[in-house]
C-alpha positions as CSV (number, residue, x, y, z in Angstrom):
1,X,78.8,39.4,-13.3
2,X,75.2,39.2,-15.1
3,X,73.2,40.9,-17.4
4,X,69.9,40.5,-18.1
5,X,69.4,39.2,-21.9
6,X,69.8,41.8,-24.7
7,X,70.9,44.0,-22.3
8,X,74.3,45.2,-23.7
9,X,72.8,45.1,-27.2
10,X,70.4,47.3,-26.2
11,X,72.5,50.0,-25.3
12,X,74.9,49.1,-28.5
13,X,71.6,50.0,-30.3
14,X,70.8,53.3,-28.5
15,X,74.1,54.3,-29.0
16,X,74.1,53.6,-32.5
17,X,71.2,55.6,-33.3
18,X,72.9,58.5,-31.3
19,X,75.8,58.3,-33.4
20,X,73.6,58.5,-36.4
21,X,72.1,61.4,-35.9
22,X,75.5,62.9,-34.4
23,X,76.7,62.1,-37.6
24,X,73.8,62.6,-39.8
25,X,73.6,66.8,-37.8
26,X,77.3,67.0,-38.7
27,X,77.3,66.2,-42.2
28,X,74.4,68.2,-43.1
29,X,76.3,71.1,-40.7
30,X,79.1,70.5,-43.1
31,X,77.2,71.3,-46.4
32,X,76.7,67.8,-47.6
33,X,73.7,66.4,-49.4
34,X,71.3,65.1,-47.4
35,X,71.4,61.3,-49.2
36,X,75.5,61.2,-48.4
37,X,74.9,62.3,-44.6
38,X,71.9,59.2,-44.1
39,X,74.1,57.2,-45.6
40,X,76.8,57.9,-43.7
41,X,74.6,57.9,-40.9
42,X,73.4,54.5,-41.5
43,X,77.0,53.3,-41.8
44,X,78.2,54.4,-38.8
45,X,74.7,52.6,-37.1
46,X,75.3,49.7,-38.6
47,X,78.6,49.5,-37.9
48,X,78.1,50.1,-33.9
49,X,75.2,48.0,-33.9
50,X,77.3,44.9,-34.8
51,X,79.8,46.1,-32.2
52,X,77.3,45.8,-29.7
53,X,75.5,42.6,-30.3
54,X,79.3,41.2,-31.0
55,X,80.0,42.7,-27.6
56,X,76.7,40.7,-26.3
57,X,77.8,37.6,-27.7
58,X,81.0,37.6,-26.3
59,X,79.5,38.2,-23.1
60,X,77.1,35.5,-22.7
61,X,79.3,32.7,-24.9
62,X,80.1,32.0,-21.0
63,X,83.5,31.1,-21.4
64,X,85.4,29.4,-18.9
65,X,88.7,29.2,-19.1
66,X,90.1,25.6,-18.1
67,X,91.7,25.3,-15.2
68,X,95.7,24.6,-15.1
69,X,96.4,20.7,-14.3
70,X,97.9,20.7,-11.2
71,X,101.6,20.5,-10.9
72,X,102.5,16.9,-8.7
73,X,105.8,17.7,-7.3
74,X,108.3,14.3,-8.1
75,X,107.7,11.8,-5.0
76,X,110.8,10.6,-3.1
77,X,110.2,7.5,-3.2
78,X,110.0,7.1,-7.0
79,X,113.4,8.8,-7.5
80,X,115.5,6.6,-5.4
81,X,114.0,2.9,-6.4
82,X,117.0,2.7,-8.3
């Protein structure tokens, strides 16, 4: 599967700014000041904005697992030179 570049930490970055005003509306529903709710509000971006350029790096490191050796069953004719 492929993605175009950026494209999965573009969306980590819309949905980090979605968060942070989610969270930013609900602390200042819950009373708090408005400096503690932007800067919970930036905490909580910057926190799933590294989520989603980690998840972005881990998706184009294109890692390739290596492949298993392949198992050579003993030959006959080794085992009874003796």
């Amino acid at each position: 599967m492929t993605f175009p570049p950026f494209e999965v930490a573009r969306y980590g970055v819309y949905a980090a700014i979605a968060i942070a005003a989610i969270s930013m509306w609900l602390g200042h529903q819950a009373g708090a000041s408005l400096d503690w709710a932007l800067m919970r509000a930036v905490f909580f971006f910057v926190i799933v904005a590294a989520l989603g350029f980690a998840a972005e790096a881990v998706l184009t490191i294109g890692y390739q697992p290596r492949p298993r050796p392949p198992s050579i069953p003993p030959n006959d004719q080794e085992t009874h030179d003796a």
